[in-house]
N, CA, C and O atoms as a MOPAC input file, in Angstrom:
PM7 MOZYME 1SCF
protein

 N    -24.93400 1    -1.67000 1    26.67400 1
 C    -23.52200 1    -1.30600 1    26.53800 1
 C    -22.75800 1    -1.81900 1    27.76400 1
 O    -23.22400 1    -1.54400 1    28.87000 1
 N    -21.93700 1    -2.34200 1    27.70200 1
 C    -20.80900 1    -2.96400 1    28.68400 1
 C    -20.07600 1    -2.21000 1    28.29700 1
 O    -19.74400 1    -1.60000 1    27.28000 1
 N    -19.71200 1    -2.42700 1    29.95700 1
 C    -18.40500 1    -1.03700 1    30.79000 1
 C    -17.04200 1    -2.24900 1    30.98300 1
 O    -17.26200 1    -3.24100 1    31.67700 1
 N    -15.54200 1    -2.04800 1    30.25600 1
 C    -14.83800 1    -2.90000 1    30.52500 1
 C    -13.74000 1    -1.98300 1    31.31000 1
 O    -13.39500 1    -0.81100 1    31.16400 1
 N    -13.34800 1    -2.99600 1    32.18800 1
 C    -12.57100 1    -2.03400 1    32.93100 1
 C    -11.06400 1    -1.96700 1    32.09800 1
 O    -10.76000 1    -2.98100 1    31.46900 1
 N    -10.08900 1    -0.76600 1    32.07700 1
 C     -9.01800 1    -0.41400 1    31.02800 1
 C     -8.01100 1    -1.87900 1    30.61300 1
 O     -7.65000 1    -2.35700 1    29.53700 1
 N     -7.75300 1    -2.34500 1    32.33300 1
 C     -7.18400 1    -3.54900 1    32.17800 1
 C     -7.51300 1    -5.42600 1    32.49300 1
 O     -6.98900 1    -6.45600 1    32.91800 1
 N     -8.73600 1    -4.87800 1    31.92900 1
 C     -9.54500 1    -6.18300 1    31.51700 1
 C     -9.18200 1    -7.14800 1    30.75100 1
 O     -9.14200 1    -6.92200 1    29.54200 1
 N     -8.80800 1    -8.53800 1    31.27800 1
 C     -8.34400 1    -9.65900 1    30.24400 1
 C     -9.16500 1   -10.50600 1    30.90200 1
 O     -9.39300 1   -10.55300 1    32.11100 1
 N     -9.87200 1   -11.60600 1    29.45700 1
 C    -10.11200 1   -12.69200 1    29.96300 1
 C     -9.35400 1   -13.75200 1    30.65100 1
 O     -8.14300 1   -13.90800 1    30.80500 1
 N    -10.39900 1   -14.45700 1    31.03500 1
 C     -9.47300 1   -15.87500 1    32.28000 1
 C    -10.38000 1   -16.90000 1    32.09200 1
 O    -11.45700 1   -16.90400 1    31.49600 1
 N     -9.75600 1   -17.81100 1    32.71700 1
 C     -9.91200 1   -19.54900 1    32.47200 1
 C    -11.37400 1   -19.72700 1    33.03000 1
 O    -12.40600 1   -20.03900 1    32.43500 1
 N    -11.12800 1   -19.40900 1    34.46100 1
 C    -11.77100 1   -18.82900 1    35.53000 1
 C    -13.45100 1   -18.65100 1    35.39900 1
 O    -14.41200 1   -19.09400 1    36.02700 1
 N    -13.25400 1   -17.67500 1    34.12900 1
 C    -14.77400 1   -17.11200 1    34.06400 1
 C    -15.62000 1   -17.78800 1    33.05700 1
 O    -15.11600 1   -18.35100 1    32.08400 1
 N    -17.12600 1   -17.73700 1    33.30700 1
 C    -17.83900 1   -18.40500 1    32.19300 1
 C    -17.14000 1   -17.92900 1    30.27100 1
 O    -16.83000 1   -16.89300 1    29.68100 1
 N    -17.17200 1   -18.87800 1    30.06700 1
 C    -16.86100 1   -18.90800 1    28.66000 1
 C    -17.56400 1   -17.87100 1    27.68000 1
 O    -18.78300 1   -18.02800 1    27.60600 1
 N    -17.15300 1   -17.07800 1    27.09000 1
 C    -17.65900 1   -16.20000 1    26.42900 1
 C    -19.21100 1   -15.37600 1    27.02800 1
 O    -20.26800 1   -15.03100 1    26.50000 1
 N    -18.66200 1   -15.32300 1    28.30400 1
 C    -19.61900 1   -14.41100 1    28.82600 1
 C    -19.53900 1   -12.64900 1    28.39900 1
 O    -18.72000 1   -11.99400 1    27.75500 1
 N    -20.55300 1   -12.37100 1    28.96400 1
 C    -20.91000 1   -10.70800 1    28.15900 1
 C    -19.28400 1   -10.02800 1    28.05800 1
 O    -18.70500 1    -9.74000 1    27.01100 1
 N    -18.80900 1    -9.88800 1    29.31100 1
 C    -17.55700 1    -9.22300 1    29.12000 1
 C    -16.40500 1    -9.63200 1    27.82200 1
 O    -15.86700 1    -8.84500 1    27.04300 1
 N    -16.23900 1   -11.22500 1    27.90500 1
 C    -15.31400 1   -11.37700 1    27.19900 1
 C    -15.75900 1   -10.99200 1    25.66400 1
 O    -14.92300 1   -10.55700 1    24.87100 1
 N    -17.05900 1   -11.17100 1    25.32300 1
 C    -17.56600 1   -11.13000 1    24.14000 1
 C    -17.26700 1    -9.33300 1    23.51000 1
 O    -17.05800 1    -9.02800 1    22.33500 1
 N    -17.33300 1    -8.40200 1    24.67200 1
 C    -17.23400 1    -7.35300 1    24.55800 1
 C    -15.53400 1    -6.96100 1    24.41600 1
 O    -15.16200 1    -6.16700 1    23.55300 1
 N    -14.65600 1    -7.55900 1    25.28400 1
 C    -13.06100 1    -7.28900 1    24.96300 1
 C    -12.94700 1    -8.18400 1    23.08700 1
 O    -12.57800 1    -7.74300 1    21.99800 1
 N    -13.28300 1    -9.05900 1    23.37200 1
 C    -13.07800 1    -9.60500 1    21.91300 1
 C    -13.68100 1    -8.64000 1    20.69600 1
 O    -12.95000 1    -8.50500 1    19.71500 1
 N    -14.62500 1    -8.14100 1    20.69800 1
 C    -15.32800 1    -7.07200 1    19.92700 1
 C    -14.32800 1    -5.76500 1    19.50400 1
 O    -14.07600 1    -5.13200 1    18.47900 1
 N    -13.90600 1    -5.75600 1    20.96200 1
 C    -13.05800 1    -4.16300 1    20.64000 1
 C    -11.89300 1    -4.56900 1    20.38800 1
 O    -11.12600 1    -3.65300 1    20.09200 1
 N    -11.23600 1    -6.09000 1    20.38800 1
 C    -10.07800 1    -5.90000 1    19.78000 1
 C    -10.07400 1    -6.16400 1    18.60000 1
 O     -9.01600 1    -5.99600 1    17.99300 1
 N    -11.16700 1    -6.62700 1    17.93600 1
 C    -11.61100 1    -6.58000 1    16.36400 1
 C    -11.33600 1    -5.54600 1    15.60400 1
 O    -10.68900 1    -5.42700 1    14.56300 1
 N    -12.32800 1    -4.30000 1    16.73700 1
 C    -12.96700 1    -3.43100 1    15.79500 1
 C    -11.65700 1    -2.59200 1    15.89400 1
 O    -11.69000 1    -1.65800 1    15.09200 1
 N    -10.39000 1    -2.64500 1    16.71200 1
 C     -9.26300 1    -2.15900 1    16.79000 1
 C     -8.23700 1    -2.14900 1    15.71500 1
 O     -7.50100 1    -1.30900 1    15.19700 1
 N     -8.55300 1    -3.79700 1    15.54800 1
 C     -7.61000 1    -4.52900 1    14.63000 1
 C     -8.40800 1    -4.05300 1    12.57500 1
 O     -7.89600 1    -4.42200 1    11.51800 1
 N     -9.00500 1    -3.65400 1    12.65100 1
 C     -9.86000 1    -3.33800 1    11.35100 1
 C     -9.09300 1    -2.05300 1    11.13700 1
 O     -8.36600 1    -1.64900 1    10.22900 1
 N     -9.61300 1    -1.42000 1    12.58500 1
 C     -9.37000 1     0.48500 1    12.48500 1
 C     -8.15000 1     0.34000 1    11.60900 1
 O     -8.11900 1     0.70500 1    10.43400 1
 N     -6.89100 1    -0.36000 1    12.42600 1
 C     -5.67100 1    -0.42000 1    11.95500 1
 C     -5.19000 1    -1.17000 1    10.36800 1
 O     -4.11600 1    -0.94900 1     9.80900 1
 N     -6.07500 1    -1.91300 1     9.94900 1
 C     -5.77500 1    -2.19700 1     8.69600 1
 C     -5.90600 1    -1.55700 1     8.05300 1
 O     -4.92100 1    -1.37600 1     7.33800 1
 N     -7.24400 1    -0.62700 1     7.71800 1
 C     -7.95200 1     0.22100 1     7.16100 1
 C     -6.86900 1     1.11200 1     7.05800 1
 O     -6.05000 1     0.96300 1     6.15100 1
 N     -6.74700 1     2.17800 1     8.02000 1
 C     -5.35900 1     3.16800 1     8.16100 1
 C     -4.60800 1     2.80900 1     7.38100 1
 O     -4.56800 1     3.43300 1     6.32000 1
 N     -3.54400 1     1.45500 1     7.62000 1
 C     -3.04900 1     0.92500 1     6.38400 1
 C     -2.91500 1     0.87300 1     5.07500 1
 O     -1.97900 1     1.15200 1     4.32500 1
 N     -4.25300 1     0.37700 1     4.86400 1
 C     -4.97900 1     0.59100 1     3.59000 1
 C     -4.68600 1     1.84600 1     2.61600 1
 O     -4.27400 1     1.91900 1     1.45800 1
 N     -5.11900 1     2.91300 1     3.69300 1
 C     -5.39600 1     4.19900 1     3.15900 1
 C     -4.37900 1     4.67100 1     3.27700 1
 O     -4.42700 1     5.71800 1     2.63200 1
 N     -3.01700 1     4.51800 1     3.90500 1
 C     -1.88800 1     4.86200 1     3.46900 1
 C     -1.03600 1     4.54400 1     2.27900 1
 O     -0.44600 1     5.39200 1     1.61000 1
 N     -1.01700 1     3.09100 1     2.04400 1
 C     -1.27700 1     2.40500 1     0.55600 1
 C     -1.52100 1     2.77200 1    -0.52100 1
 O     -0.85000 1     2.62900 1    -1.54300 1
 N     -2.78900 1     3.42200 1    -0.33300 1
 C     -3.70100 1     3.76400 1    -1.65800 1
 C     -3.06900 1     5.01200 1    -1.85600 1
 O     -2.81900 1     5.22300 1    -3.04300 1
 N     -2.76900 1     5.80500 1    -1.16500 1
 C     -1.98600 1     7.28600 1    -0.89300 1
 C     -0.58600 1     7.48800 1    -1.77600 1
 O     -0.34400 1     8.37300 1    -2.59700 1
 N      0.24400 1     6.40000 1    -1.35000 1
 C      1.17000 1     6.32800 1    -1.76800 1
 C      1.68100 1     5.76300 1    -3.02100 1
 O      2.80500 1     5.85100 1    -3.51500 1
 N      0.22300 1     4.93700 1    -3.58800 1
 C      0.50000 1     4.56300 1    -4.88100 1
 C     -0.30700 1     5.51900 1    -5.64900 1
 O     -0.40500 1     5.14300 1    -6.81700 1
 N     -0.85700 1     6.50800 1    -5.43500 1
 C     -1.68500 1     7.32300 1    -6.36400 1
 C     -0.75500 1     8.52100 1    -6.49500 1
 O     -1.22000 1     9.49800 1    -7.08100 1
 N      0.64000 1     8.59500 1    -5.98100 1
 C      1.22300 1     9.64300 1    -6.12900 1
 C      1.42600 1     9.38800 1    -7.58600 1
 O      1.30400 1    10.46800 1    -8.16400 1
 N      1.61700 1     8.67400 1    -8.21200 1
 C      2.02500 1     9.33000 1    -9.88200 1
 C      2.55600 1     7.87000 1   -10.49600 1
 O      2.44700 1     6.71800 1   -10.07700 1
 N      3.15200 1     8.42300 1   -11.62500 1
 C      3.78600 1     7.06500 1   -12.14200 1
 C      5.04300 1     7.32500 1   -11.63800 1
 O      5.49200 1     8.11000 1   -10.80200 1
 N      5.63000 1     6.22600 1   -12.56000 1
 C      7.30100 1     6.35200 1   -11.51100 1
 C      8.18000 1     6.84200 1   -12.68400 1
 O      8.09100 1     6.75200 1   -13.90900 1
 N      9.19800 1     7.48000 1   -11.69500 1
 C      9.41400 1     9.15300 1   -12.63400 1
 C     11.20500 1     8.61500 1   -12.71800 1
 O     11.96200 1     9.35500 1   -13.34600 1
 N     11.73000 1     7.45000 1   -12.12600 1
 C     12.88900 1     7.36800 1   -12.45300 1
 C     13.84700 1     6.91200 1   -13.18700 1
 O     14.32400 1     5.82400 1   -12.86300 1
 N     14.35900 1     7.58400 1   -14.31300 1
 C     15.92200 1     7.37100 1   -14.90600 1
 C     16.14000 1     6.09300 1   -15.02000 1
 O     15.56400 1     5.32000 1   -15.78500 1
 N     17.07200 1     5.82700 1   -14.17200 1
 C     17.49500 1     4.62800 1   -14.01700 1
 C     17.14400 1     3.42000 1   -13.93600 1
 O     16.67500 1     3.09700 1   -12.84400 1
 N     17.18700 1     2.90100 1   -14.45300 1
 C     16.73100 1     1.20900 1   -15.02800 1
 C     16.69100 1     0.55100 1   -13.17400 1
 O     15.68300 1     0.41700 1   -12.48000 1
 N     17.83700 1     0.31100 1   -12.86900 1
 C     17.77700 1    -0.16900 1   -11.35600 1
 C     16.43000 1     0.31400 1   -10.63000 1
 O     15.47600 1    -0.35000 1   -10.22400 1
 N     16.66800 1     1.65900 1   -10.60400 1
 C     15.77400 1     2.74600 1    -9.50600 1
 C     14.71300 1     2.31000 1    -9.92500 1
 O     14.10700 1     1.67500 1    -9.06200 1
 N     13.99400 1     2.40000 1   -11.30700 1
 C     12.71100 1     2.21300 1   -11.59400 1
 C     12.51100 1     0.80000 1   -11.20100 1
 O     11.42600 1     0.53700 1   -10.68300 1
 N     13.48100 1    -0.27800 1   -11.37900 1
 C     13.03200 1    -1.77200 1   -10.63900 1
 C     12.89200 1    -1.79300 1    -9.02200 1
 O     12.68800 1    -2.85300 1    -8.42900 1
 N     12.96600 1    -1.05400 1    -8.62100 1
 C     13.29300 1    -0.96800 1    -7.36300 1
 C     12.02100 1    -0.55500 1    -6.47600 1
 O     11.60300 1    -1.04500 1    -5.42700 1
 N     11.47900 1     0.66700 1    -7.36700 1
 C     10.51700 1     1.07700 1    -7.24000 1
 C      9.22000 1     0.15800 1    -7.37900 1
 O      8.33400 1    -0.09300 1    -6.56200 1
 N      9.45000 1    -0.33000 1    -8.93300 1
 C      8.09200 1    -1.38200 1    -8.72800 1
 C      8.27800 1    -2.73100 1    -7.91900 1
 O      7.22600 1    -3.30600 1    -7.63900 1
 N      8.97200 1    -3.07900 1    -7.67300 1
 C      9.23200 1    -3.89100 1    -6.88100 1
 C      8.54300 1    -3.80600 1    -5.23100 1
 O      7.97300 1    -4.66400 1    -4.55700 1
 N      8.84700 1    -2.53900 1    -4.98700 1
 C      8.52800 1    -2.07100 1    -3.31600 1
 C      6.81700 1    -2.05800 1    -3.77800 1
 O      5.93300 1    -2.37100 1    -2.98000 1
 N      6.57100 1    -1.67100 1    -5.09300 1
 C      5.40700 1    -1.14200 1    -5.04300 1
 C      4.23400 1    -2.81900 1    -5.15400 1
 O      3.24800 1    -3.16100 1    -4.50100 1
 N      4.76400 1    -3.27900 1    -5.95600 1
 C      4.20200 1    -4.59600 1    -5.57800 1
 C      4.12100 1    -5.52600 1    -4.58300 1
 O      3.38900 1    -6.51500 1    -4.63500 1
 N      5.26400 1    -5.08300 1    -3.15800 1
 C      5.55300 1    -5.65100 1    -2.32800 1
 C      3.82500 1    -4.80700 1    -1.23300 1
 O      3.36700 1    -5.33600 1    -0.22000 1
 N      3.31900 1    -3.61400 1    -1.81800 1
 C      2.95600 1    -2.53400 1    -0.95000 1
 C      1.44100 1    -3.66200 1    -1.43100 1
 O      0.68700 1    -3.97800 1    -0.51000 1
 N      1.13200 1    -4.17400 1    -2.86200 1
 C     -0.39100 1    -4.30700 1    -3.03000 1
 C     -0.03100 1    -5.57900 1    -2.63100 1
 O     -0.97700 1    -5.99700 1    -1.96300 1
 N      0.74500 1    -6.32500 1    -2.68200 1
 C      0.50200 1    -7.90600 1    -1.58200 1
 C      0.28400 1    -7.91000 1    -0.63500 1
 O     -0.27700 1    -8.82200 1    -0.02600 1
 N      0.82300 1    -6.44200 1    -0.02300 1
 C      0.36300 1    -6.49400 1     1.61200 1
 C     -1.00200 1    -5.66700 1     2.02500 1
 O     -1.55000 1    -5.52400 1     3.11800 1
 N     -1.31600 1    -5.20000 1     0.76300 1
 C     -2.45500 1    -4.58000 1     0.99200 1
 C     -4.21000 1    -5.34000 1     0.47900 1
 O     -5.39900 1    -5.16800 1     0.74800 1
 N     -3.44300 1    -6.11800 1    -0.29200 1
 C     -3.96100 1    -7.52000 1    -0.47000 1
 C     -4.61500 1    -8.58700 1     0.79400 1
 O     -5.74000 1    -8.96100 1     1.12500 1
 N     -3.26100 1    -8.80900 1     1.24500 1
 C     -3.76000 1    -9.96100 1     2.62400 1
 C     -4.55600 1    -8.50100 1     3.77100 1
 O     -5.15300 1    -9.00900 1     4.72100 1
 N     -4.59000 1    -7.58000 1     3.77400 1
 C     -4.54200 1    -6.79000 1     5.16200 1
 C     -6.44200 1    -6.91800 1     4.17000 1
 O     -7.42300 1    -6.91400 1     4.91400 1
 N     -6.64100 1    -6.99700 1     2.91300 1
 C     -8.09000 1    -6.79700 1     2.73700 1
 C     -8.69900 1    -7.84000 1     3.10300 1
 O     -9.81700 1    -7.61600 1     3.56800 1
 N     -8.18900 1    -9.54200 1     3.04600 1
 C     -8.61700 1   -10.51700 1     3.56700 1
 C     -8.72500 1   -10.30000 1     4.82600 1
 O     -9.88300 1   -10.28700 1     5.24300 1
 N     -7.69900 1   -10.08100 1     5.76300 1
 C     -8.03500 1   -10.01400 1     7.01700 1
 C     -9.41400 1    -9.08100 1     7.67500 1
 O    -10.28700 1    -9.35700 1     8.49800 1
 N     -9.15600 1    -8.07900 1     7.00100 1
 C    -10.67300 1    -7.21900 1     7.09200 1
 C    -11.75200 1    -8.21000 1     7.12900 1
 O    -12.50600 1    -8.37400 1     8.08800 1
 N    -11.78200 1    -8.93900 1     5.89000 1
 C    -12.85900 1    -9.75100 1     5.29600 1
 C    -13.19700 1   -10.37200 1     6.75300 1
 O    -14.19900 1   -10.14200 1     7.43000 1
 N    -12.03700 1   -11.26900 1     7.08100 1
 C    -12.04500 1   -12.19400 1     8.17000 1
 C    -12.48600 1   -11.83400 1     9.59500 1
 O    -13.25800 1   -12.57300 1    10.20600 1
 N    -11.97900 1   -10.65200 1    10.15300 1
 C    -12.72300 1    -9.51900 1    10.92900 1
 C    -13.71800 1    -9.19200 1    10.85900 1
 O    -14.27000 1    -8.79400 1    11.88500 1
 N    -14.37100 1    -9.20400 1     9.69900 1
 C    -15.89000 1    -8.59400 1     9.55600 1
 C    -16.63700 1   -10.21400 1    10.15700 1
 O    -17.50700 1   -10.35500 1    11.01600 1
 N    -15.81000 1   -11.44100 1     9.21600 1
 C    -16.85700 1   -12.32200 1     9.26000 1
 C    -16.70700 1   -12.61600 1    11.43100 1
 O    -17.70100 1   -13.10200 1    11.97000 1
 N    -16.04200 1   -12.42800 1    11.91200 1
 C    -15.89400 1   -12.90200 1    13.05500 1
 C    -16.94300 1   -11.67500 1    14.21000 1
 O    -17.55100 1   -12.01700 1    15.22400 1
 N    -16.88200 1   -10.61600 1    13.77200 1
 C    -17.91600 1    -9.69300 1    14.16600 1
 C    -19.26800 1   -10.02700 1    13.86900 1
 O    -20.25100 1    -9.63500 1    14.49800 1
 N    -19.25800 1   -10.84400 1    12.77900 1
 C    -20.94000 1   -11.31700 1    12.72400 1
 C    -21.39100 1   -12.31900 1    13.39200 1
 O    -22.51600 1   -12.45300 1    13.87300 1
 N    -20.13500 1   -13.32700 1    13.43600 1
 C    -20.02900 1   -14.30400 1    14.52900 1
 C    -20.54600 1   -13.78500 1    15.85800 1
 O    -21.47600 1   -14.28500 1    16.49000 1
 N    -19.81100 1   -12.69100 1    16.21600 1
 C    -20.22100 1   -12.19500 1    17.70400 1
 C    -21.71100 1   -11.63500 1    17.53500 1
 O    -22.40700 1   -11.51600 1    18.54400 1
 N    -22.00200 1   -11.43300 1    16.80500 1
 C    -23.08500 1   -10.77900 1    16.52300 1
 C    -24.43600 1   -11.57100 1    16.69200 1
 O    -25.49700 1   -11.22400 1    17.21000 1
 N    -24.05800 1   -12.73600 1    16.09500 1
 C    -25.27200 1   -13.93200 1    16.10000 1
 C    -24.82900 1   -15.59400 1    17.23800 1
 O    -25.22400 1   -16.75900 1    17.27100 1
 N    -23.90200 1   -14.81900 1    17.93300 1
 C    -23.25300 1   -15.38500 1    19.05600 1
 C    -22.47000 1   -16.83200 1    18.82400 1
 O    -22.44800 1   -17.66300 1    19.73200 1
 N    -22.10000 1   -16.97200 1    18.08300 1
 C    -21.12600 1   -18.05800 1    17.43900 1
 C    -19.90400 1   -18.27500 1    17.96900 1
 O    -19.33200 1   -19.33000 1    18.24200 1
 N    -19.35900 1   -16.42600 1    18.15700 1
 C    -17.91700 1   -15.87500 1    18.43700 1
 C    -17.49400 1   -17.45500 1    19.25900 1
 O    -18.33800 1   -18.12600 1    19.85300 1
 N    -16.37100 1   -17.75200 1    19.16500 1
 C    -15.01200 1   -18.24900 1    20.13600 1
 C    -15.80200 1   -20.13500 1    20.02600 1
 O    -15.43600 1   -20.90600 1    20.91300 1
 N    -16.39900 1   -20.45700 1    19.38300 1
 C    -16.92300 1   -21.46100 1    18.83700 1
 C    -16.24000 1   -22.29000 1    17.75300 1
 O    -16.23300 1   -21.82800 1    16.61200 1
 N    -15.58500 1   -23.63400 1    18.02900 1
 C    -15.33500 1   -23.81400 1    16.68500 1
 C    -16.41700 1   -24.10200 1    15.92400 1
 O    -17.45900 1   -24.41200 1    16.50100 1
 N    -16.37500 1   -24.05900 1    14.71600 1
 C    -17.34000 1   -24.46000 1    13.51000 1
 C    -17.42800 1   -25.75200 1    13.38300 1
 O    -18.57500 1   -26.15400 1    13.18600 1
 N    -16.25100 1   -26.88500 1    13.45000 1
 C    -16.46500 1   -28.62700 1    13.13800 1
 C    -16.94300 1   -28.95200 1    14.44000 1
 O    -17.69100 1   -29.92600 1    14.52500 1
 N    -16.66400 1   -28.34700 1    15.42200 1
 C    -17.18900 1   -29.26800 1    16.97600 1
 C    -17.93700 1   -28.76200 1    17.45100 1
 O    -18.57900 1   -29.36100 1    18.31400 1
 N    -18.21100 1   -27.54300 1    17.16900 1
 C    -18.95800 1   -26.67700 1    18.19100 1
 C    -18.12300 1   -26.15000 1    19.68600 1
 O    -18.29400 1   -24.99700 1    20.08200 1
 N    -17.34000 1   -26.99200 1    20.34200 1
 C    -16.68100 1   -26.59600 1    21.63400 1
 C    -15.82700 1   -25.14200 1    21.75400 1
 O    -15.66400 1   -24.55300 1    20.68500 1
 N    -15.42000 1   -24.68400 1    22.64400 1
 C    -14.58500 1   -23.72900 1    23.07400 1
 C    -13.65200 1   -23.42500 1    21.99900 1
 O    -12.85800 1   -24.34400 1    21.79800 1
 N    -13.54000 1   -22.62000 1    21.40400 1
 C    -11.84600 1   -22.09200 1    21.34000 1
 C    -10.64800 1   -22.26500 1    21.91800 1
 O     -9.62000 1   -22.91500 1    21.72500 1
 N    -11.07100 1   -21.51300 1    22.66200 1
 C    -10.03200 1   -20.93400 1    23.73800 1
 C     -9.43700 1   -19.89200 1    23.89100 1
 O     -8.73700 1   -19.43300 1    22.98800 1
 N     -9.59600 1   -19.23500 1    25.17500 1
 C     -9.12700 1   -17.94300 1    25.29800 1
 C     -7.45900 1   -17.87000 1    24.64800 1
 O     -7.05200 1   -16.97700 1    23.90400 1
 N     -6.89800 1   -18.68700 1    24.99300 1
 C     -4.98600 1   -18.47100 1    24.39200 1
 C     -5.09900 1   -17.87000 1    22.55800 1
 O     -4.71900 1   -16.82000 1    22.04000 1
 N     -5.77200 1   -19.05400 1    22.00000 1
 C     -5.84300 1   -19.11900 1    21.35700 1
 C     -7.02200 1   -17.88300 1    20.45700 1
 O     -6.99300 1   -17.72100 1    19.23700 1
 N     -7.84300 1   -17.24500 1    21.27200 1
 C     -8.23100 1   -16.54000 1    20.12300 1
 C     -7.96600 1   -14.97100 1    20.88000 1
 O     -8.68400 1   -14.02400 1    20.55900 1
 N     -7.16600 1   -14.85800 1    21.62800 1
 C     -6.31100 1   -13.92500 1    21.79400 1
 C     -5.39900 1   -13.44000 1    21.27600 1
 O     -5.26200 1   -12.23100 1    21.09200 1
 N     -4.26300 1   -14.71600 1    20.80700 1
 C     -3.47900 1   -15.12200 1    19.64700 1
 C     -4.22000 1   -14.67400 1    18.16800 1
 O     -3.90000 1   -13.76300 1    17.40400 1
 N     -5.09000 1   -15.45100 1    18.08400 1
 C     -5.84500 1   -15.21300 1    16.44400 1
 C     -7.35600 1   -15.25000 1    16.83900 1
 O     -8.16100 1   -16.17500 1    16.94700 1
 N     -7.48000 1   -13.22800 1    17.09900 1
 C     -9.15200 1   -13.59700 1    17.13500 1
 C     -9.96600 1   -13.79000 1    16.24500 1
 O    -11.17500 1   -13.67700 1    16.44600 1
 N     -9.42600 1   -14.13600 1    15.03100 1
 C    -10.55800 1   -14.54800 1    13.61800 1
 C    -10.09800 1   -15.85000 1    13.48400 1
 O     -9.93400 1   -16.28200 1    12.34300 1
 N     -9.77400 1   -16.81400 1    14.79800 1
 C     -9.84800 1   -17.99300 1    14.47900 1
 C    -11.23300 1   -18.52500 1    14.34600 1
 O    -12.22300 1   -18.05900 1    14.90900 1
 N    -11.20500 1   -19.43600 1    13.63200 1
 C    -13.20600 1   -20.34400 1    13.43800 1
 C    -12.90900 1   -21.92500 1    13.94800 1
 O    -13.90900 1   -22.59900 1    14.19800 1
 N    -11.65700 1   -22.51600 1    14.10600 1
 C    -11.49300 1   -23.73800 1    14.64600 1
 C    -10.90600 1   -23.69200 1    15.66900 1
 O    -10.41200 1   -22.65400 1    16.10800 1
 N    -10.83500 1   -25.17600 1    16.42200 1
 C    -10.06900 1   -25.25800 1    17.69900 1
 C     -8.80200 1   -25.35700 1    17.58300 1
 O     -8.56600 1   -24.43500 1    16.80300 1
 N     -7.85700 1   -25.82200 1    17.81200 1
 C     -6.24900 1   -26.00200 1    17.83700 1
 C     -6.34700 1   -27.75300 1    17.30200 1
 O     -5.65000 1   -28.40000 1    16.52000 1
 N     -7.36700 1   -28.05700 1    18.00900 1
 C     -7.30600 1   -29.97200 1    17.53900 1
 C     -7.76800 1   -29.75800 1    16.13300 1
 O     -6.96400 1   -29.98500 1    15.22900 1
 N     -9.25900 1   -29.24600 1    15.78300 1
 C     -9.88500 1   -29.31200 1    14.69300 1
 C     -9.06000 1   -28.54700 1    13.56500 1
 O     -9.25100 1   -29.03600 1    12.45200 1
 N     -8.29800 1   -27.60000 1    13.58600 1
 C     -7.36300 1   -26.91000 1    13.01500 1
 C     -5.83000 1   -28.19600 1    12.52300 1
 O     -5.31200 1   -28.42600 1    11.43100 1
 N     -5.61100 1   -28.63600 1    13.61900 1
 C     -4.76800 1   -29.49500 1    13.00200 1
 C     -4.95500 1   -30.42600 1    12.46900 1
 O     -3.99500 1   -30.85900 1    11.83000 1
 N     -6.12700 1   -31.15100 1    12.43700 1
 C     -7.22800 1   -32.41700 1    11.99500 1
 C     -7.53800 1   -31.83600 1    10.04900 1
 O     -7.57000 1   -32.54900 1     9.04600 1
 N     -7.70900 1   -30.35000 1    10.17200 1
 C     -8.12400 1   -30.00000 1     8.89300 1
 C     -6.74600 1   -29.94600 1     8.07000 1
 O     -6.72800 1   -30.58700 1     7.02000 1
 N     -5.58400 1   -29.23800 1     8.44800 1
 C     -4.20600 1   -29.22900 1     8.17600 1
 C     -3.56200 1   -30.54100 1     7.94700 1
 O     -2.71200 1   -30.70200 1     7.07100 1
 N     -4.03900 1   -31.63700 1     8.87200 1
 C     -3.24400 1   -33.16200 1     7.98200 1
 C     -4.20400 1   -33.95600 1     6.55400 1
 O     -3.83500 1   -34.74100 1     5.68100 1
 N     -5.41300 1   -33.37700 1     6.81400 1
 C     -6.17600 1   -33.52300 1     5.67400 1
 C     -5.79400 1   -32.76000 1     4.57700 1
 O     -5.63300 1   -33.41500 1     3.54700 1
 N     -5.56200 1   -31.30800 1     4.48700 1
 C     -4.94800 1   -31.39700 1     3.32100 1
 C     -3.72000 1   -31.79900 1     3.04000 1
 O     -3.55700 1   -32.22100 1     1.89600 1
 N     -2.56100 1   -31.78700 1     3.94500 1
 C     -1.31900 1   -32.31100 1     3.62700 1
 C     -1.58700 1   -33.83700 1     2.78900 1
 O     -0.86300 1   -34.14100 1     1.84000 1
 N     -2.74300 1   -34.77100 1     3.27600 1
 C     -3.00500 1   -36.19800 1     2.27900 1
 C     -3.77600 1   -35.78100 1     1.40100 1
 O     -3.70500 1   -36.48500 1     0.39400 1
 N     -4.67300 1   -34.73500 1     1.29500 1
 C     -5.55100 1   -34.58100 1    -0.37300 1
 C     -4.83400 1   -33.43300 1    -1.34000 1
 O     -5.28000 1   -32.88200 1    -2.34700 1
 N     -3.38600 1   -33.25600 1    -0.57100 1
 C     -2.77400 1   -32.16000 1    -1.78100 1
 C     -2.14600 1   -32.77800 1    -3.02400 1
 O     -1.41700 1   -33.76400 1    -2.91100 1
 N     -2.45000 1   -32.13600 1    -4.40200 1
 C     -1.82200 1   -33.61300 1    -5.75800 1
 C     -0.50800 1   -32.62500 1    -5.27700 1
 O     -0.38200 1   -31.40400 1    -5.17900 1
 N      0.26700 1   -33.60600 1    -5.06600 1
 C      2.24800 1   -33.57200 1    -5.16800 1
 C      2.71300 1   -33.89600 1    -6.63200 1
 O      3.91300 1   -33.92500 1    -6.90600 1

């Protein structure tokens, strides 16, 4: 078990995904899950209250409307889980902060920014002009 101190951030500085950073990256995962989840379960809460009980033609559009706006977002927040889990296994079998096409660094900016990134910023944009030329227009 690693002890992180409260205001612990990684740096340039230090070996690359050494024990500590591997451990701040972990807990801001398992942070970032807690909080979807919560989400989630507020979601599910609020759409199991009943059917929709209103009158008015508007009101009732209004209603399903928000309510479909509630499972799109409860939608992507389940991918992200997904994506969280897969990046915890990453850390797990020590992959974490690795891209997948090169193997090299991440980078701390960058998976601070998006810690369920799996590419680098180059290899990420290398994959992004590839599909922009294999998309049928």
């Amino acid at each position: 078990m690693i002890t992180l101190p409260e205001d612990y951030r990684p740096r340039e500085d230090e070996e690359f995904m050494n024990p500590m950073q591997v451990e701040y990256f972990r807990r801001k995962l398992l942070r970032w899950q807690e909080d979807l989840l919560k989400e989630a379960n507020g979601t599910l809460a609020s759409l199991s209250e009943g059917g929709i009980v209103e009158a008015d033609i508007t009101d009732r559009a209004s209603v399903e409307t928000d309510r479909a706006l509630e499972l799109r977002t409860r939608d992507r927040a389940r991918k992200l889980i997904s994506k969280i889990e897969q990046a915890l296994q990453r850390i797990e079998n020590g992959s974490y902060g690795y891209c997948e096409d090169t193997g090299e660094p991440i980078g701390l900016k960058r998976l601070e920014a998006r810690p369920i990134a799996t590419l680098s910023i180059e290899a990420q944009e290398r994959h992004e002009r590839m599909e922009r030329v294999h998309r049928d227009d």
